[in-house]
N, C-alpha and C positions, 0 to 999 in steps of 0.2 A: 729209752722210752718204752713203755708200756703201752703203741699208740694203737694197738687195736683193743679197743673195746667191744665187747661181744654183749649186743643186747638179745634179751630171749625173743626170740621172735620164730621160730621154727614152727612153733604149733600154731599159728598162724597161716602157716602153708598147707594147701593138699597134697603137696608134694613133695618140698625136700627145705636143706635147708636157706640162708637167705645170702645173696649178695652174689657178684659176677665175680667170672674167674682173670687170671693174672696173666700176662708175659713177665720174662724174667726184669727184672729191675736193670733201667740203663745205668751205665757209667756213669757215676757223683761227677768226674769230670767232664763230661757231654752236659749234663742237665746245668753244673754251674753255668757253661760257656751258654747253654740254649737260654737261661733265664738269668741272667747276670747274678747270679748266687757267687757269694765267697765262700773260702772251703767253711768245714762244720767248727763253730764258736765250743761247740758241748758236745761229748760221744752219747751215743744212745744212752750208756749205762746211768749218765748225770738225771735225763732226767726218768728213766724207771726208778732212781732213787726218792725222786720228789711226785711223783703219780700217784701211790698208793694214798700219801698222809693228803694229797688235793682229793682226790675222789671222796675221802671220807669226810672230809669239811663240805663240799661242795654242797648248795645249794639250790642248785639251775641245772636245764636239761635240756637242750633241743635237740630235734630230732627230724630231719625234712622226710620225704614223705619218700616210702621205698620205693623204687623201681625193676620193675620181675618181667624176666622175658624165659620162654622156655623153649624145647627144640622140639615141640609139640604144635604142631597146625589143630588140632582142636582146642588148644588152648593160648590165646592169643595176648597178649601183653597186658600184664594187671599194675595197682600200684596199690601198697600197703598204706592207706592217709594214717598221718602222725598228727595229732592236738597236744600241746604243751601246755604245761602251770606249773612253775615252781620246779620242785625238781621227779617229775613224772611227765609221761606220755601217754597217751594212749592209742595205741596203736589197732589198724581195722582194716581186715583182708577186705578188699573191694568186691572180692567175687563171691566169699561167702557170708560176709555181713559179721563174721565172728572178731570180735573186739579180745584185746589184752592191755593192762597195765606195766608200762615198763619203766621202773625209777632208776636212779643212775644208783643207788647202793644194791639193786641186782646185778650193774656189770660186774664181767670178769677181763680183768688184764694178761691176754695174753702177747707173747714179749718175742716170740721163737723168730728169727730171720728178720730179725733189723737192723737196717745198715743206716747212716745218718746222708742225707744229698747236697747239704750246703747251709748258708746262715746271708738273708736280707734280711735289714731292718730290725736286727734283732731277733729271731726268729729263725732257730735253727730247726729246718726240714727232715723229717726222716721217714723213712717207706720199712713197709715191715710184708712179708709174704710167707705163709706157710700152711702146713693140712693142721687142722684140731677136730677131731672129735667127729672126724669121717668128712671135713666138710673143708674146701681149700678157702683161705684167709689170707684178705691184703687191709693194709690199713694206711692213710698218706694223709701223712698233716704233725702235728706237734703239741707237747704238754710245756706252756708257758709257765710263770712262777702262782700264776693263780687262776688258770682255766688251762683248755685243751681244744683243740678238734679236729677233724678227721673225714676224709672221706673213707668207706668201707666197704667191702665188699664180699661176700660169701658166695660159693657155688658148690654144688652137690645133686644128686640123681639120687630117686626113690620110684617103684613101680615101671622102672626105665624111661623116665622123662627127666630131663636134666633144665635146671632151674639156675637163674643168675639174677641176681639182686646184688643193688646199690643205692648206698644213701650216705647222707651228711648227718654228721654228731656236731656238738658243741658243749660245752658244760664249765660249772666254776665254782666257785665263791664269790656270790655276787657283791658289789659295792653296798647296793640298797638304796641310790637314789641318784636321780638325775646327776650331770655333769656338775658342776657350780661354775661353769664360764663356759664361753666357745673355745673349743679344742681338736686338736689333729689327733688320728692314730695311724700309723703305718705297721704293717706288716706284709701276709701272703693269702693266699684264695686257693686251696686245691678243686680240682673236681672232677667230676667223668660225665661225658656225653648219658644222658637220664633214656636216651634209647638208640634203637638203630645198630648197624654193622656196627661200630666203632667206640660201642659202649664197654670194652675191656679197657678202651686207651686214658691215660691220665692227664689231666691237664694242670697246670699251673700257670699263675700271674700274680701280682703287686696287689694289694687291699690297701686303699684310703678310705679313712673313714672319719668325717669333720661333723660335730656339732656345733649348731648355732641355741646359743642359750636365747635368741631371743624367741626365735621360730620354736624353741620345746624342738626340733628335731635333727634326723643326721642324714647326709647323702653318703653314699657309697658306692667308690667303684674300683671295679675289679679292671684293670687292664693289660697288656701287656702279656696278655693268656696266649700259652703256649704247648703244644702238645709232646708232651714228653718223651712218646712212642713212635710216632714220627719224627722228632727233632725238626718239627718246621712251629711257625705258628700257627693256632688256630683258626678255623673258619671264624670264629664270633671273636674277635679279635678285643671285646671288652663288655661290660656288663655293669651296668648304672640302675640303680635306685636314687629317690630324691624326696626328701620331705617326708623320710619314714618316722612316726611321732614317738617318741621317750616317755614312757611312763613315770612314775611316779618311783617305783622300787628301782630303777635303770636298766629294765629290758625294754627292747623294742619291737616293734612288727608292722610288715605291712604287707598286701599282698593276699590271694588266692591260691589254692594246693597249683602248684605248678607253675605258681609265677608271686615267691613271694619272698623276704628278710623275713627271720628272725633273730635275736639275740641278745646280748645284754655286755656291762662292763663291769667287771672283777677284780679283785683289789681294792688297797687304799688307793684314795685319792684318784678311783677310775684308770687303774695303771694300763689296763688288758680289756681291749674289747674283742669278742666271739662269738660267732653265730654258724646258720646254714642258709643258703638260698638257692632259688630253684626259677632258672627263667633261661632261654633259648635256650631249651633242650642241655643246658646243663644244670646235672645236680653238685651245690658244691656246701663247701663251709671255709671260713677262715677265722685268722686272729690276726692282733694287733697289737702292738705298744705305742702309749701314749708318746710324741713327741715333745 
């Protein structure tokens, strides 16, 4: 897997570049037992092989909203708001009001220090950690048969203030429309604490995601979240939305910067649903396969 995507976002910053720094990656065999993962269905290398030709079809983009903390007391904790359409964002330092454009055919895939963690529901995990381009790099989450996503993370120092950002990706080849019946999806949910001490640590749990074709909508919940760096479970031990509405082309949204679903379903026949969401203090994203 090629699962960090590197969105441009640095000039965006007055200071360095984006996303929080790492501890080493636990044992695949702790995080199976801590999250009832089976070992990996796919090695990393299967799907770097099918990434590049998905990015370049891909149609859809989201992007939850960055979260920036720095080791600077004059500078107190910002967040980058992300707005989606289609497959762009636009991205807006909160503190200096400066906007940028970021579409998913700007990412770049890089692939250096990826190990694969296990496979539920179809859905094989994999963490990837490494330095690019002066700046350290984690990326946690997976590329399905027809989307991806990711929790990500950058950290780096400029003028001697050192900077950490986190956010949630998602992206695909979108279906283009509603369900055509009520339906399940299961998959996983990564994410990291969106601030505080313990916004290096990673989280993981289970993603249900059911549409009711009568309601036009879908509930979703993430539970069985568990912190991957401590091997206990999480404080917020689960995370629900309900009655988030389907549009017309099959993304969805609901929600405020900091407490909100986005996402949509990819493939034929709605095979793959994907998003990011952001509510009790975590920033996450997950995927899904249709049941």
């Amino acid at each position: 897997m090629k699962p960090a995507i590197l969105l441009a976002c640095a000039s965006l910053l007055a200071l360095s570049a984006c996303a929080g720094g790492s501890s080493p990656w636990g044992a695949p065999e702790r995080v199976q037992r801590l999250a009832g993962l089976a070992p990996p269905a796919e090695t990393p290398e299967d799907q770097v092989a099918r990434a590049p030709g998905l990015l370049a079809r891909s149609d859809s983009l989201f992007l939850s909203n960055y979260y920036a903390e720095t080791d600077s007391p004059q500078l107190p904790p910002f967040r980058l708001l992300s707005e989606c359409s289609g497959a762009r964002c636009t991205v807006t330092n909160q503190l200096t009001g400066q906007s940028q454009v970021t579409r998913i055919s700007d990412s770049e895939l890089v692939n250096d220090g990826t190990e694969p963690l296990g496979t539920k529901h179809g859905v094989t995990l994999t963490a990837m950690a490494t330095r690019y381009m002066g700046a350290d790099l984690t990326a946690f989450g997976a590329w399905l048969e027809h989307s991806g996503f990711s929790v990500q993370t950058q950290s780096g120092t400029r003028g001697g203030v050192a900077v950490d950002i986190r956010n949630g990706f998602a992206g695909g080849i979108l279906t283009g429309a509603r369900p055509a019946g009520s339906a399940t999806w299961r998959g996983l949910m990564v994410g990291r604490p969106a601030s505080g001490e313990n916004r290096h640590e990673r989280l993981l749990g289970d993603a249900v995601l059911s549409y009711d074709m009568d309601a036009g909508a879908l509930d979703a919940a993430f539970t069985g979240i568990v912190n991957i760096d401590r091997n206990a479970a999480h404080a917020t031990a689960e995370v629900r939305f309900a009655g988030v509405p389907v549009g017309a082309d099959g993304t969805f949204g609901a929600g405020e910067a900091g407490d909100r679903i986005q996402g949509g379903f990819y493939g034929p026949g709605h095979a793959e649903t994907a998003g990011v969401f952001e509510r009790s203090n975590i920033v996450g994203a997950f995927g899904a396969k249709a049941q």
